[in-house]
C-alpha positions in Angstrom: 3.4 -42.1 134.9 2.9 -45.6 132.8 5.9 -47.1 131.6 6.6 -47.5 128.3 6.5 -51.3 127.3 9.6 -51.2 124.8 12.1 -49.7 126.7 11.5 -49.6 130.7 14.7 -49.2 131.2 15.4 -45.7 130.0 11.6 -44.7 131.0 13.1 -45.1 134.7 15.8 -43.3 134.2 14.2 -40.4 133.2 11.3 -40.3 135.2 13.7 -40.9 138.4 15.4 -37.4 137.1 12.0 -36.1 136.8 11.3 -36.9 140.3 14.5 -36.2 141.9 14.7 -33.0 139.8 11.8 -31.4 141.4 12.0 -32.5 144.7 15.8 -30.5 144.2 13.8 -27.4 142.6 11.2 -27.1 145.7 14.6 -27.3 148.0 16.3 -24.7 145.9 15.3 -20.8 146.0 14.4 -19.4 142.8 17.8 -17.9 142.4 21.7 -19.0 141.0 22.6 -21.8 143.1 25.3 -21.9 145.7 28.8 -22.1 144.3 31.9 -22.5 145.0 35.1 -22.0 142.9 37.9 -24.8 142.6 40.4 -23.9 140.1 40.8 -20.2 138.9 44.1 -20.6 137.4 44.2 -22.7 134.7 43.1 -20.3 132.0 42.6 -23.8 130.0 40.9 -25.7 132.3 39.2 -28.2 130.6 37.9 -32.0 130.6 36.9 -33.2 134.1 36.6 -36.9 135.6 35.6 -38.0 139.4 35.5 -41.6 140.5 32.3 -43.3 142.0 33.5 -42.0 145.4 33.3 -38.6 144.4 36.4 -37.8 146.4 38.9 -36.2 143.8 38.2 -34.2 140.5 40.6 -34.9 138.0 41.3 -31.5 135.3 42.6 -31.7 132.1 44.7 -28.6 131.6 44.3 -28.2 127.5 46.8 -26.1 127.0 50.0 -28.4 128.8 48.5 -31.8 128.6 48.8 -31.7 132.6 45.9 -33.4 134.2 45.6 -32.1 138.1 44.2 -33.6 140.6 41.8 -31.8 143.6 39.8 -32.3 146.8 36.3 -30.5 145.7 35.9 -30.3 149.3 38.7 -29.0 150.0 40.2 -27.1 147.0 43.6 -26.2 148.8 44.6 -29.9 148.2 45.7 -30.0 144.9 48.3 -31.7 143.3 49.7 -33.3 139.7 48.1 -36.6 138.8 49.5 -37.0 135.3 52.5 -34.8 134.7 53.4 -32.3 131.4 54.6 -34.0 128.6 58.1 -33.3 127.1 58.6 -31.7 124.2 56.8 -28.6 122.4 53.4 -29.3 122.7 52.9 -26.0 120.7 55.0 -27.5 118.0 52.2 -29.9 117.8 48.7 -30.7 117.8 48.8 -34.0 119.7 47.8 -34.5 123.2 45.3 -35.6 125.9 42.0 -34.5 124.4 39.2 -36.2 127.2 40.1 -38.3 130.8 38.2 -40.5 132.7 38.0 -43.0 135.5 38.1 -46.6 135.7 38.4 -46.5 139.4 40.4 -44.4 142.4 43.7 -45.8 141.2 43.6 -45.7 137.5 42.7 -42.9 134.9 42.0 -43.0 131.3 43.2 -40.6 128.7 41.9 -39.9 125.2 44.7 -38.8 122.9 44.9 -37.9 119.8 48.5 -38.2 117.8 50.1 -37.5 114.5 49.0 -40.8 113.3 45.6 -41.7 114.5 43.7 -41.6 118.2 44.5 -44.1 121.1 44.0 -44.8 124.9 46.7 -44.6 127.4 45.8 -45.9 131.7 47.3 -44.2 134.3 48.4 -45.8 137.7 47.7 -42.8 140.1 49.5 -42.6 143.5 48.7 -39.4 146.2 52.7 -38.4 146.3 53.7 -39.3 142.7 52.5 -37.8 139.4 52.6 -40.6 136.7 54.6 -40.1 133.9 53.0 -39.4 130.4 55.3 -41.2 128.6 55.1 -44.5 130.7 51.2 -45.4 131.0 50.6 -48.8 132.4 48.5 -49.3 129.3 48.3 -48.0 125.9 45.3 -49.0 123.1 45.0 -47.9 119.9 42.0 -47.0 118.8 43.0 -46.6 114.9 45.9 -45.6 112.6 44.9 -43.4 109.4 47.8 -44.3 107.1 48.3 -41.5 104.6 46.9 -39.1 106.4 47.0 -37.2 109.8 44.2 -37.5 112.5 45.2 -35.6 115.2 43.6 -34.3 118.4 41.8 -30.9 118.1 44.3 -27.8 118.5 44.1 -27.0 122.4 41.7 -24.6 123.5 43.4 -21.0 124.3 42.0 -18.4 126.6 39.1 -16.6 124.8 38.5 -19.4 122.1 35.3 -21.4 121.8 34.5 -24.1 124.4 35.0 -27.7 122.9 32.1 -28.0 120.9 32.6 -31.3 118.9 35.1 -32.7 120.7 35.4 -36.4 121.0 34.6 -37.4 124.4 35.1 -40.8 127.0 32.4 -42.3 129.2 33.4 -45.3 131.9 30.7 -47.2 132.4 29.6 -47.2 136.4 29.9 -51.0 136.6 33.6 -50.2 134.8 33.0 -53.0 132.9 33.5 -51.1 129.7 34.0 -47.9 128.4 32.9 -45.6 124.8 34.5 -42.9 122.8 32.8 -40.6 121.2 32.9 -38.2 118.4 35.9 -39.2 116.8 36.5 -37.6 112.8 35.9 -39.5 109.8 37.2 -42.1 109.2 36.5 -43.3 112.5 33.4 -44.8 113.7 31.4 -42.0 115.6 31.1 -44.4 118.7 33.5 -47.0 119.7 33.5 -49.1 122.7 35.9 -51.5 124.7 35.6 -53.5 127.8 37.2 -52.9 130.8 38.8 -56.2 132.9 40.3 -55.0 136.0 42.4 -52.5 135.2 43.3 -53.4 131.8 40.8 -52.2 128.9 40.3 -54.8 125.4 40.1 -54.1 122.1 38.1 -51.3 121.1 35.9 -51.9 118.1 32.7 -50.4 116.7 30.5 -53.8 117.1 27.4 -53.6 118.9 27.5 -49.4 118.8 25.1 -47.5 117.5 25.8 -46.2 114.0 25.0 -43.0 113.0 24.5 -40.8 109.6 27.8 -39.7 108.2 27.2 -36.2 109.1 26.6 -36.5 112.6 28.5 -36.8 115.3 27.8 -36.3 119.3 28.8 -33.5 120.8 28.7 -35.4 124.4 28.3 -38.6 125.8 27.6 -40.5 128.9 26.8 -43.6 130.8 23.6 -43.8 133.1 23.1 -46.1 136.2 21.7 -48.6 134.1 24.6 -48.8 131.4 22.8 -47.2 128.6 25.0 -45.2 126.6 23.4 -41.8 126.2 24.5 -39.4 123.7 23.7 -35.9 122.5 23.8 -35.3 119.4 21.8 -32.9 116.1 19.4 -34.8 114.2 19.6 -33.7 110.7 16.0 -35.5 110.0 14.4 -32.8 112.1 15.5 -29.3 109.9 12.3 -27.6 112.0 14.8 -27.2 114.7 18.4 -26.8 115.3 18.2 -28.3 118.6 20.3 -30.9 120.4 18.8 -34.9 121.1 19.0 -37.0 123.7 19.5 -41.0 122.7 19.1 -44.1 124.5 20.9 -46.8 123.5 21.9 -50.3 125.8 25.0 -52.1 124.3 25.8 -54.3 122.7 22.5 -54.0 120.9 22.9 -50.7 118.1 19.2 -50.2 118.2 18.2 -46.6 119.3 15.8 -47.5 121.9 14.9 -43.3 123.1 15.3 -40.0 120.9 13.9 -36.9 122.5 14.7 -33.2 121.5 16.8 -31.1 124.9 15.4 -28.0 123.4 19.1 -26.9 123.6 21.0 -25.5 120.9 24.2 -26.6 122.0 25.5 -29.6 124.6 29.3 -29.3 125.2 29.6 -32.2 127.7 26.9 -34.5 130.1 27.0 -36.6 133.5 24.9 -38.7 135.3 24.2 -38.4 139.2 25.0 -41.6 140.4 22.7 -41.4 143.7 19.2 -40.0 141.9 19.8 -40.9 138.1 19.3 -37.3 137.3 21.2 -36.5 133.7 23.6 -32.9 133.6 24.4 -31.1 130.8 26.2 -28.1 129.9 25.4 -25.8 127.3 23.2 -22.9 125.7 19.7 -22.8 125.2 17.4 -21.6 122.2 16.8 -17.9 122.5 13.1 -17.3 123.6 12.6 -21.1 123.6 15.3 -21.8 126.4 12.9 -24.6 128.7 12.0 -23.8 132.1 14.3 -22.0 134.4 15.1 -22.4 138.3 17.0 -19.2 138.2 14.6 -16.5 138.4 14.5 -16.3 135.0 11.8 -17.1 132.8 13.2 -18.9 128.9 12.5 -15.7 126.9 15.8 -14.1 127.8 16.8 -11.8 124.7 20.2 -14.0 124.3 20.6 -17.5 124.7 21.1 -18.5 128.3 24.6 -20.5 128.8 25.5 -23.0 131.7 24.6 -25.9 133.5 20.9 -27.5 132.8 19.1 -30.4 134.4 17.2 -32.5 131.6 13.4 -33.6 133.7 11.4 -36.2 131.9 7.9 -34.6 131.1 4.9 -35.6 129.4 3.7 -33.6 126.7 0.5 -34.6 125.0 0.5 -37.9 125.7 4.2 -38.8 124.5 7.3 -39.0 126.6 9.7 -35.8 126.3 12.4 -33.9 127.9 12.4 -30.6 129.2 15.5 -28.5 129.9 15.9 -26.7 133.1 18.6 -23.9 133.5 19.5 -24.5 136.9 23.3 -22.1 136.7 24.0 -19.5 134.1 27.5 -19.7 133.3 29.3 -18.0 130.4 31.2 -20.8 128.1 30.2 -24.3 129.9 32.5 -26.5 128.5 32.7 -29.9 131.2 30.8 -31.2 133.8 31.2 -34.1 136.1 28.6 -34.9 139.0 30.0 -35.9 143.1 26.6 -36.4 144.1 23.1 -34.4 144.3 24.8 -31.4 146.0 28.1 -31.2 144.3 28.1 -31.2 140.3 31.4 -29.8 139.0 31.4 -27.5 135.7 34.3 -25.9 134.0 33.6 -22.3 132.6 34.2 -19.7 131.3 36.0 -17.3 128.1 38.6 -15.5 128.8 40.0 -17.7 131.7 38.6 -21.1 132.6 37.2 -21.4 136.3 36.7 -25.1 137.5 33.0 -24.5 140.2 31.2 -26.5 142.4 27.7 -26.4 142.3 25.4 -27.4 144.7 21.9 -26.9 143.2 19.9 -27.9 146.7 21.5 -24.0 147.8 20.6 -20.6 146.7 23.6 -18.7 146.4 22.7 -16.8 150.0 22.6 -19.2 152.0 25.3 -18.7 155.1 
């Protein structure tokens, strides 16, 4: 494959999860991967963060505000990271809304409160859970005066996964971080950089700017710090699908736009050791991309669960193809370990917190 001249960069990228991708699908048998489950009850299991070393998943629980920690090895070590709130939370709608990892010792927490959105830091030690109300840093991201901007109401059992929920992405160098998806009148995409532990002003400078009706329905950083985000594109009304952008701050210029194919994208994560981009969501029906399932993409209903997005070449022009690698009703998270261990959260009715490990058919010993 030639590289494009404009933008090497994210040609790399994707073709290293083209490559990586396939050499995982010849390992795989054409059948649901190998899984193993984490959490089963947290009925509102939710957001999900892992630092580099892939050693502990972080959980947002949606409905408490409690953010629990786990061993996705070893899923009978569990304990609080970031401890329940006081108060009512059902008295209001504020509360953690998306976490993520600066490093092993320090978590980041999206909140959104009665008067506008802001980022707290968490200090994290094995036999303590840090206290909500004393982070070892708190930003604000904005203040709406005359008006409430709170965080989304928290997801209940049953209720639709987080579509349109903003989101937070740590760079890998940790150097800086973006949120995503935040409501007017809020940029769309913020950033701030990250110094130590301690994280600057966030501002909307240098980040991409989008049309006033759009906003991403996931974000994430790849191994070369491009911010990636997933978003509709309301100049294509031919489809109703889901694109991928490129972008490499601090320069706003959209340097990749390619369509997933997918209907709906509820969350993304790059693999740190091949590059290859994760996404959970639903397909188109009859137009759901290839699948490593055993199922071909003209399934009657939309399949729903975890996809790997290949790079492909389609008549000359550089393109992304979709591959449903786990079906898995109401996808709502994902966070990648490594090749063999991508954790989603799932599920309607009750949340479920799985490994995955997509080099496995399901029976294998």
């Amino acid at each position: 494959m030639a590289l494009t001249p404009w933008a090497p960069v994210v040609w790399l990228a994707l073709a290293c999860g083209l490559w990586c991708g396939q050499a995982l699908a010849r390992a795989a048998v054409a059948r649901e991967p190998q899984r193993t489950v984490l959490i089963h009850d947290m009925p509102a299991a939710g957001d999900l963060a892992a630092p580099a070393n892939g050693q502990t998943v972080y959980v947002l629980d949606e409905s408490s505000g409690e953010i629990v920690a786990i061993d996705p090895f070893e899923p009978t070590k569990r304990w609080t990271a970031v401890a329940v709130a006081s108060g009512d939370r059902k008295a209001s709608t504020s509360g953690p809304v998306a976490i993520g990892c600066i490093d092993t010792s320090m978590l980041a927490v999206l909140l959104g409160t009665d008067e506008g959105w802001l980022l707290q830091t968490h200090r994290l030690q094995p036999s303590k859970a840090a206290d909500p109300a004393k982070p070892a840093q708190a930003v604000v991201i904005g203040r709406t005066p005359g008006q409430t901007a709170t965080a989304a109401p928290a997801s209940a059992p049953g209720s639709p996964a987080r579509d349109g929920r903003p989101c937070l992405a740590v760079s890998p160098s940790r150097d800086w971080l973006g949120v995503c998806g935040l409501p007017a009148p809020f940029p769309a995409v913020v950033r701030a950089p990250i110094a130590g532990a301690r994280i600057g002003p966030v501002s909307a400078r240098g980040c991409p700017v989008l049309p006033a009706d759009v906003l991403p329905t996931a974000a994430t950083i790849s191994s070369a710090e491009e911010l990636v985000l997933l978003t509709p594109d309301p100049a294509d009304r031919l489809t109703a699908g889901i694109f991928v952008s490129f972008y490499l701050p601090p320069d706003p210029r959209r340097l990749l736009h390619l369509d997933t194919s997918l209907s709906r994208i509820r969350d993304a994560a790059f693999c740190r050791a091949d590059g290859t981009l994760w996404v959970v969501g639903v397909g188109v029906a009859g137009e759901a991309g290839r699948s490593d399932t055993g199922n071909n993409g003209s399934a009657a209903s939309a399949p729903e669960g975890l996809w790997r997005i290949d790079a492909v070449m389609r008549n000359g022009r550089q393109s992304a193809e979709a591959v449903l690698i786990a079906r898995l009703d109401g996808a709502c998270a994902v966070t990648c370990l490594s090749e063999r261990a991508i954790v989603v959260t799932h599920g309607r009715e009750q949340r479920t917190v799985s490994r995955i490990d997509p080099t496995q058919s399901a029976s294998t010993p």
